[in-house]
Each structure stands twice: as structure tokens, then as C-alpha cells.
C-alpha positions, 0 to 999 in steps of 0.5 A, a space after each residue: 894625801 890619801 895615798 901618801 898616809 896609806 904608804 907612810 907605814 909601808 915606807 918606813 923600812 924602805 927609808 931605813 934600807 935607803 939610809 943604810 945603802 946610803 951611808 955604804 956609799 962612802 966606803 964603797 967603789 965609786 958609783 956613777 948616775 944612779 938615779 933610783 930606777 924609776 917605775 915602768 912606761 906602762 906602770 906609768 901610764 896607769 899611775 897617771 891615770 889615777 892622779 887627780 887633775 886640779 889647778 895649781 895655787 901658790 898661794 903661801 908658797 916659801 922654800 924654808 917650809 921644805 927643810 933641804 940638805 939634812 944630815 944623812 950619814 956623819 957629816 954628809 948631807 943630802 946634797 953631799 950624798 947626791 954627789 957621791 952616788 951620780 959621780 964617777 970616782 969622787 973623793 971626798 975630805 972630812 967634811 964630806 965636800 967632794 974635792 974630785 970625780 966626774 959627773 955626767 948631767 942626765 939632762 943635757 949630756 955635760 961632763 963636769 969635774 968640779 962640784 960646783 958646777 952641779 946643782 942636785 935637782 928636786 926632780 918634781 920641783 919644791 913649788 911644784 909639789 905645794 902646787 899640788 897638794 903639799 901645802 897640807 903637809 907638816 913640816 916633816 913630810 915636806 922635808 921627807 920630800 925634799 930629802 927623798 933618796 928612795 924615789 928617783 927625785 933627786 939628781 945631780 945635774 949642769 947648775 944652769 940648767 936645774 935653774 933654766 927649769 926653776 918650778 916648770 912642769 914637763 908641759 912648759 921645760 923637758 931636758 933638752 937630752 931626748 934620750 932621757 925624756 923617757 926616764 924623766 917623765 915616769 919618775 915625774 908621774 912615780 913622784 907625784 902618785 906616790 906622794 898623792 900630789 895632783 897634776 894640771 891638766 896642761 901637765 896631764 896632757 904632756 906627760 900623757 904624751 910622752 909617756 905615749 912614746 916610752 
């Protein structure tokens, strides 16, 4: 947790600026795949260098010590908000449920015109991340994690495919759309260093790999 306290006082404005862009979403055009921009091939590289390899435990592992889907603007939460900024001319009603638009699933290329049809995808899996360090959390620091729209680990993607993914890491499940593969991996290894989460060294080993051809 080393890096993730010496950057919590460095993030603070960033998450304010995150929340106020946030809530511009929803009386502004209409925006579309806007997964924060992750960290470069070559920056990348150099963050995975410096994460500490460890195995991972499960042990105590359960999704409610990770608070998900909170209010972010009026009554959007996460989620709601997520579908705004990934879709292309959504409207949304009172509740701030999207009721039309269209959505492009980054992972394996589908186009989906119904809500329901996508699930917004912990880029670095909750389990994952008490896999590798956030079990030492407080409850607030994992429901910032779990609720992060300033790092790229937040997306709207086809519903069954986020659950084909379930907890993996990119050693055991990558997108099938290759094109993205490269996009996928540096905000992995961006994720990970910035909350000082460690890496296996199965996932060390894939990660090195693919960002090898980014």
C-alpha cells in the first residue's frame, strides 16, 4: 500500500475534477468509448517493473467488502454513469436509467442498443485486487476502487462476456478483439501500480508479453 497512501493526497482533486466532468455528461452531446486513456506501451513496461510479484490469497474474500454502484451526480450512480460515457446518444429518464443509445463493447466488437445487454466491467476484477493487496484496505479504499472514473477500470462491455471473465487475469482470459488487447494490458498494469496491487508471476509473465508488442 506504499504507493496507493503516498498517491491518495495527490488524487483528491483528481477525483473532484473526475466528478465534476462526470456529472457535465448529462447535459452534454452525447459521448461514446470513453475509457479514460490508459498510461503508454513504454510507461507500461516500466510500471510493471517495479510491481511486487507475490501469490495470490483469497482467503476472506467477499464482494460486499467492496461498495459498488454509488451515487455519483443526483440519482446517477456508477454504473448509470458508465453507460452514459461508453454509449453513443443515450437518453436517459428521471431516474437516470438509460432508455435508448448504442453501445460498442471494446472487448469483442458487439453493438448493443438495449442497457441490459451490458455489464460495466472492473477492468482489474474486484477479487483480483483482494488477491493482491486489497484485503488490507478500509472499506472506503475499496469502494474507491470499485467506483474509480479517473483511472481507465471502468467499462461497458457485452454482459457475457464480463461474466466469461469472471476474476481472471490476462495469463488465463484476454479480449478476444486483439485490436484492444494492447489498450487492455496498460490499463491493467496502470490500475495495479497506482493502487500498489502486486502481480503473480503467471500474470508478470503475460502482461510482459503483450505489452512486448504494443
Amino acid at each position: 500500500m506504499r504507493k496507493f497512501y503516498a498517491r491518495r493526497r495527490l488524487s483528491v482533486l483528481a477525483a473532484m475534477t473526475g466528478l465534476i466532468a462526470t456529472a457535465g455528461l448529462f447535459n452534454g452531446p452525447s459521448a461514446s468509448a470513453a475509457l479514460p486513456t490508459p498510461i503508454s506501451a513504454a510507461t507500461a513496461r516500466s510500471y510493471l517493473a517495479t510491481l511486487t510479484v507475490a501469490t495470490e490469497d483469497r482467503t476472506g474474500y467477499d464482494r460486499d467488502l467492496f461498495p459498488h454502484w454509488i451515487t455519483i451526480s443526483g440519482s446517477c450512480n456508477t454504473r448509470e454513469t458508465v453507460l452514459k460515457r461508453d454509449g453513443t446518444n443515450v437518453v436517459t429518464d428521471s431516474a437516470c436509467a438509460s432508455t435508448s443509445g448504442s453501445w460498442y463493447s471494446q472487448y469483442d466488437g458487439a453493438t448493443w442498443t438495449a442497457a441490459s445487454d451490458l455489464d460495466i466491467d472492473h477492468l482489474v476484477p474486484l477479487a483480483e485486487a483482494w488477491d493482491s493487496g486489497a484485503d488490507s484496505w478500509t472499506t472506503s479504499e475499496r469502494q474507491a476502487f470499485a467506483n474509480d472514473l479517473t483511472r481507465p477500470q471502468l467499462i461497458a462491455v457485452t454482459d457475457n462476456v464480463n461474466q466469461a471473465k469472471g476474476d481472471q487475469d490476462p495469463a488465463t482470459w484476454m479480449p478476444s478483439r486483439t485490436a484492444y488487447r494492447c489498450t487492455y494490458v496498460r490499463a491493467w498494469v496502470q490500475v495495479k501500480y497506482y493502487y500498489d496491487l502486486s502481480v503473480d508471476s503467471a500474470e508478470k509473465s503475460a502482461l510482459t508479453n503483450y505489452l512486448a508488442s504494443c
